[in-house]
N, C-alpha and C positions, 0 to 999 in steps of 0.2 A: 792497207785496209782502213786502218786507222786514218792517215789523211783523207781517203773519201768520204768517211763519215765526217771530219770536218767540213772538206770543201761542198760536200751536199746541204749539210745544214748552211752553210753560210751563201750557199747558191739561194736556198728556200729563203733566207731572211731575206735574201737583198731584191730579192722576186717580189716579195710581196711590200716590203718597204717603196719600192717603185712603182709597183701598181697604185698602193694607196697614196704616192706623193702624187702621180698622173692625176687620181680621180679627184684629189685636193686641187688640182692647179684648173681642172677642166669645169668642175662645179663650180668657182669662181668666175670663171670665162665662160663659160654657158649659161649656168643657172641649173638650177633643178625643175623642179616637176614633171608632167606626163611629159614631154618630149625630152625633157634636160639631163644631165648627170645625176645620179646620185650624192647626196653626203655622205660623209664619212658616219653621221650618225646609223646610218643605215648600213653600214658593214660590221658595228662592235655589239660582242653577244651581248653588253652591259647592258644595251636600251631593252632587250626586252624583261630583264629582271625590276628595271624602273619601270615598266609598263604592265606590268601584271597584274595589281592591283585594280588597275583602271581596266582592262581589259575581260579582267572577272566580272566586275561591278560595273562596268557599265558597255563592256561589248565592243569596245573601241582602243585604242591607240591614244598614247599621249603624241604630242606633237613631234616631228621630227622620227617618228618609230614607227616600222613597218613589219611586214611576215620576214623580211630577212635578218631579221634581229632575233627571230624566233630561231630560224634555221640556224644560225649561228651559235647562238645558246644552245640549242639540242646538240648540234655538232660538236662543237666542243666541250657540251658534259659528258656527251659518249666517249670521246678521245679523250676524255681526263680519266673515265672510268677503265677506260681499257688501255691506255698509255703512259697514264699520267698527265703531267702539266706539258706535254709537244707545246701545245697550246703556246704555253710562256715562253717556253724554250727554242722554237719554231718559227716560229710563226709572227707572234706580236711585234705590230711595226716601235711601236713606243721599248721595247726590250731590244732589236735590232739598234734604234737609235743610240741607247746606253751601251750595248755592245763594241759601236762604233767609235764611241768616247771613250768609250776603257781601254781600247787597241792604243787608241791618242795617248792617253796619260799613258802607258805602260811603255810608248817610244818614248816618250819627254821624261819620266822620270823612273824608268829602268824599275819599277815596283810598285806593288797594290798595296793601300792603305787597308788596318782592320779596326775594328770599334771590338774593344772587349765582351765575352760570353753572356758577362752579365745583362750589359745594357742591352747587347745584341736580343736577348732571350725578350726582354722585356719591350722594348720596338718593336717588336713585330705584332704586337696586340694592337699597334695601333691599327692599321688597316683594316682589323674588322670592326671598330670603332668609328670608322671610316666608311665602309659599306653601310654598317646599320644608318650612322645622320642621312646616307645621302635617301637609301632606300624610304626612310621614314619621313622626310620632308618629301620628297619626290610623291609615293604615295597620299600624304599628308595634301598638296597643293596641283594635282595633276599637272604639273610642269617638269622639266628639264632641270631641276635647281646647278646640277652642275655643268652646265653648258657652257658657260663663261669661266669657267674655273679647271675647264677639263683641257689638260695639255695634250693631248689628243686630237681636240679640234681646234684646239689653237695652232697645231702643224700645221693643219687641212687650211688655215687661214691666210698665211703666211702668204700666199699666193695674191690673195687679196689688200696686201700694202699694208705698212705699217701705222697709216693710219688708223684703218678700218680694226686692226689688229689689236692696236692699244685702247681702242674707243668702245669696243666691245668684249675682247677678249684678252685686256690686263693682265687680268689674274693667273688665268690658263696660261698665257705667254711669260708670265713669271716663274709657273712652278715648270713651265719647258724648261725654261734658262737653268734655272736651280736644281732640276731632275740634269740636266745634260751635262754641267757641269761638275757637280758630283759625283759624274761619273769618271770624272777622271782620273780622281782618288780613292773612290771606293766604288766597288761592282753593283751595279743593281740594286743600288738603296730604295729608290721609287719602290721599285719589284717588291723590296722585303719589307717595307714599314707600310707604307701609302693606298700602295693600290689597291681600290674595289674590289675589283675581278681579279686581282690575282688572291684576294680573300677568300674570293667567293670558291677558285678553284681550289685554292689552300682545304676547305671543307672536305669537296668532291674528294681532292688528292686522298685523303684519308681511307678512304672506300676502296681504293683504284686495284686492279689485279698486276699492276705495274711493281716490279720491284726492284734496285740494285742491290743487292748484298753481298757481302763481305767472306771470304777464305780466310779464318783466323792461322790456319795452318801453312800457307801459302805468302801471307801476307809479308813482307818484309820492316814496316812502321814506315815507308819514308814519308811519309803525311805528303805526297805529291798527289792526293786525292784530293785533301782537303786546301790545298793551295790552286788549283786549280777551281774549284767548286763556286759560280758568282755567287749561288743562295748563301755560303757563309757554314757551309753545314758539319759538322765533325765526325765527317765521316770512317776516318782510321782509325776511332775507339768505339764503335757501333757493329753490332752483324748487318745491319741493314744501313744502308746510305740515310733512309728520312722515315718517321714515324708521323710525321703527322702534317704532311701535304704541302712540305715547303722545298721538294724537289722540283729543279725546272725541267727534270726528263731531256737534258741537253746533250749529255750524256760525254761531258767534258772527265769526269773522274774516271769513266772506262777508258775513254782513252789517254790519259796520264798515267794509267798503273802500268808499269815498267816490269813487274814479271814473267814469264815467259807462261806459268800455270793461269793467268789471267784470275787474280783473287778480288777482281771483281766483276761480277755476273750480273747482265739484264735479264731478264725475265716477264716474262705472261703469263697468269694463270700458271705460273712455278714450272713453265717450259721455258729454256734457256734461249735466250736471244742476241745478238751482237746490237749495238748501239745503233750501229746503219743500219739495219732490216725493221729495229724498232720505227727509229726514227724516219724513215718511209714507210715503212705501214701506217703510222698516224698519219703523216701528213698525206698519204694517199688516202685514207677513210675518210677525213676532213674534210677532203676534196670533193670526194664521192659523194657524200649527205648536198653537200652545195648542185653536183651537177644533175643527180637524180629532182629532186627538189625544184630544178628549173624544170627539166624536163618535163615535170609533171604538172608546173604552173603555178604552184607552192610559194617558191623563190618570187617573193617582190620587195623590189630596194626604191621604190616610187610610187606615186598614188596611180592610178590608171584612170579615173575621171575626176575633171572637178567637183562636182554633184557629190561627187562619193566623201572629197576630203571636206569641205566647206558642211556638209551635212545641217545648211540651215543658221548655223553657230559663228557670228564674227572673228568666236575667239580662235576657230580654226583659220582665220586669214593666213596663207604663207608668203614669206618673201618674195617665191618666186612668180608669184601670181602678179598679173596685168593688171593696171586701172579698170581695163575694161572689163579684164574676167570678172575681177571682184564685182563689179556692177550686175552684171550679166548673172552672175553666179546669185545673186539677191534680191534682182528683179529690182533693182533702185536704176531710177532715170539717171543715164548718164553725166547729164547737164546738172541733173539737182548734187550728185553728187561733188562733182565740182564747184556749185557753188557754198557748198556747206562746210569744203575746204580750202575756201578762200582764193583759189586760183583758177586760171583758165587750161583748155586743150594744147593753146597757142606753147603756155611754158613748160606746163606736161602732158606729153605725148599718152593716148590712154593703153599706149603699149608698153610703156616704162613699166617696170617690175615696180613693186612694194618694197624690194630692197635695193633699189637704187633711185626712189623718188627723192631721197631726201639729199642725194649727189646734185640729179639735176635743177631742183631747185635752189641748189645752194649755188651753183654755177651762175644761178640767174640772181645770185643776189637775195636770196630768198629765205630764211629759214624754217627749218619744216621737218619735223618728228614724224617717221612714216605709221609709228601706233597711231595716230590722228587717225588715220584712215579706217583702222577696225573699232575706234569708238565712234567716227562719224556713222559708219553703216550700222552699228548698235542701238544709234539712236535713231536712224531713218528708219530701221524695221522694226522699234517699239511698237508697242498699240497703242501710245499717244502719238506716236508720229503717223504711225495707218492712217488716224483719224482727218489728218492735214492730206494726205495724199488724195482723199475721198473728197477733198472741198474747199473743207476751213481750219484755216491757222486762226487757234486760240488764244495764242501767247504769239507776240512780234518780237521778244528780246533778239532773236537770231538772225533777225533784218540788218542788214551792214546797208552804210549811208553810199557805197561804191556802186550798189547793185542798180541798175536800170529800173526803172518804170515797167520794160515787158519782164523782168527777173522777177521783181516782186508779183506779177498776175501771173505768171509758172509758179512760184512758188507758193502763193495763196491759195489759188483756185478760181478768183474773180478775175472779171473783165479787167483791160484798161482801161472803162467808162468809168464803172466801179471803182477803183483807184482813184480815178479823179476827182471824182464825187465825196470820198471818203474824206481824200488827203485837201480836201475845199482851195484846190487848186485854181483861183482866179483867171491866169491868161492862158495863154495859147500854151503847150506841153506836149512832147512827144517821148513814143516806149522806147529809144535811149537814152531820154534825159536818167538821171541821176537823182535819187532821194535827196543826197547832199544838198547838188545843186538847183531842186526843188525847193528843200530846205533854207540855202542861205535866200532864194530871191523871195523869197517873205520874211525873211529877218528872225526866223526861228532854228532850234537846235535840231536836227537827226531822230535824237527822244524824241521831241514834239510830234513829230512824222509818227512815230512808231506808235505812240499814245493813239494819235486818233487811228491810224490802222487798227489797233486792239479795240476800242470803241465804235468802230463803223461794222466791223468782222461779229462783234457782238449782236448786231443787231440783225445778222445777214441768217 
């Protein structure tokens, strides 16, 4: 009985460690958005507790967080409230992964490292020290602050090379190494000092009608509870395995107790329960809130129209979105917008993602920040720039000497008669000649072009 409760639980880790390694490798090779994979942002309950604020006060979503971040949150505060941490113990792919290193260390060196009661006691305060920075900057700056820093989606990355890995998610891929590594020595250190959400549930835990406790009469002392235990917990001198929500409900101490009276007992709402029937009942309720939830329409891990995510706002620009969408999605002339950022159709395609223009232009020799593209649309749908799409350009600083004769009447609003008249063009000139090369055959600078455009444009 006892090894099915293992081999179940480690069947449900490694199920879901797989699923979320899949939907890491395929988000990367597909993309996201309405037709693409989800992110992993969009499967951890953490996004919606960073997104609440914003979603009280302003009725929206920070970026990267959708209603499945909600479902997931409510999910697993109900299955903390009624099982405990399953949650931690269960489920989380980030706990599977230390899991998997601890098996490691315990073959190579035949024992698990411990950090004394004291210190132990006092590290764990870190993590809700932890929660409150990110929660409070997050709501502070309606951004992600820990996106780059979250080993989590630095996993989800991995797929995507270690370029892309170290250039954007550093940090995150550092505290992976440092979180996996550690675990080879000691159990679940992330778990107990670090983690957000295992903070957050650490609270909930407190609440839970989930209990292990303790047969003092039964008990034998071989402390093979508390050796067994990853949270660190001293259980063989307590009635109760946890007081204050630092159970992972994994439910390793039941089955390590070697008595035949079983001196120690799960429980529900103080009905007696076996470790396996707990630990399926959560992870099947968990299930349940996800599958009712789709079923009713509830459940989304993606935007379902542009219009809806872009909502007007540059800063909603996503990666997975097309030159074209973003165009389209803005109502900015295709053309202008590619002139505004410096290159043509020819090098990028206007079906290139936002997160991988700055690939294919580097391919071409090119380099190129793909935020350019959500300040260039910032600035084309200013109400100084409305004002140029209506007619007339006020200001020519943003005239480049590359651009043609017909680029500058697209993007002015005058004729090419116009132009020529302005720019007191003597000979003969055609709409691909070149400012430049307008420029050099009168023996004047680029500026000088642009001056009297600003001074002809004045008068118009």
């Amino acid at each position: 009985m006892l090894a099915k409760t293992r081999n179940i639980r480690w069947a449900v880790q490694m199920g879901v460690l797989l699923f979320v390694t899949v939907i890491g490798i395929l988000h990367q090779r597909i993309g996201g958005g309405i037709d693409g994979v989800a992110s992993v942002h969009a499967l951890c309950p953490f996004g919606a507790l960073e997104s609440f604020y914003s979603l009280v006060t302003k009725g929206e979503f920070i970026k990267k967080v959708f209603y499945s971040n909600i479902v997931f949150a409510v999910g697993s505060t109900v299955l903390t409230l009624i099982f405990g941490r399953i949650f931690c113990g269960w489920i989380c792919a980030l706990g599977t992964l230390q899991d998997l290193f601890g098996r490691l260390g315990m073959k190579i060196f035949k024992r698990r490292y411990t950090i004394s009661r004291e210190w132990d006691g006092s590290l764990r305060y870190m993590k809700y020290v932890v929660l409150l920075g990110i929660i409070y900057f997050t709501w502070r700056t309606g951004q992600l602050v820990i996106n780059s820093m979250d080993p989590f989606v630095a996993y989800s990355h991995i797929a995507a090379g270690m370029e892309e890995l170290l250039k954007e998610y550093a940090v995150g891929f550092g505290i992976l190494v440092a979180m996996l590594l550690s675990s080879v020595f000691y159990e679940r250190l992330f778990c107990r000092y670090l983690c957000p959400l295992g903070a957050y549930y650490s609270i909930v835990g407190r609440f839970s009608f989930f209990k292990i406790k303790r047969k003092k009469s039964s008990c034998v002392d071989c402390k093979m509870c508390d050796r067994s235990c990853p949270a660190a917990l001293d259980i063989s001198s307590s009635e109760r395995a946890d007081t204050k929500g630092e159970c992972l409900s994994c439910m390793k101490c039941v089955e390590a107790c070697p008595t035949v009276q079983n001196s120690l007992e799960a429980s529900v709402a103080g009905k007696g329960m076996s470790g396996r029937r707990a630990g399926v009942a959560g992870v099947g309720l968990f299930l349940g809130i996800i599958l009712v939830t789709k079923i009713t329409g509830i459940y989304q891990s993606g935007p379902n129209t542009l219009e809806g995510v872009l909502r007007g706002n540059p800063d909603n620009i996503r990666g997975w979105m097309s030159i074209e969408e973003v165009a389209e999605g803005f109502d900015v002339p295709l053309e202008r917008l590619y002139l505004e950022l410096g290159t043509t159709m020819e090098k990028l395609p206007p079906e290139t993602t936002i997160k991988n223009s700055e690939k294919v232009l580097e391919a071409a020799g090119i380099e190129f920040d793909h935020d350019q593209i959500g300040e260039v649309v910032a600035a084309l749908t200013s109400k100084e720039v409305e004002k140029v799409v209506e007619g007339r350009l006020k200001e020519s600083a943003t005239l480049r000497g590359r651009m043609t004769l017909a680029e500058v009447s697209d993007y002015t609003g005058l004729s090419f008669q116009e132009i020529v008249e302005i720019l007191e063009i003597p000979g003969e000139v055609y709409p691909e000649d070149t400012l430049k090369e307008v420029a050099g055959e009168q023996g004047v600078e680029v500026s000088e072009m642009r001056e009297r455009l600003n001074r002809g444009m004045s008068f118009k």
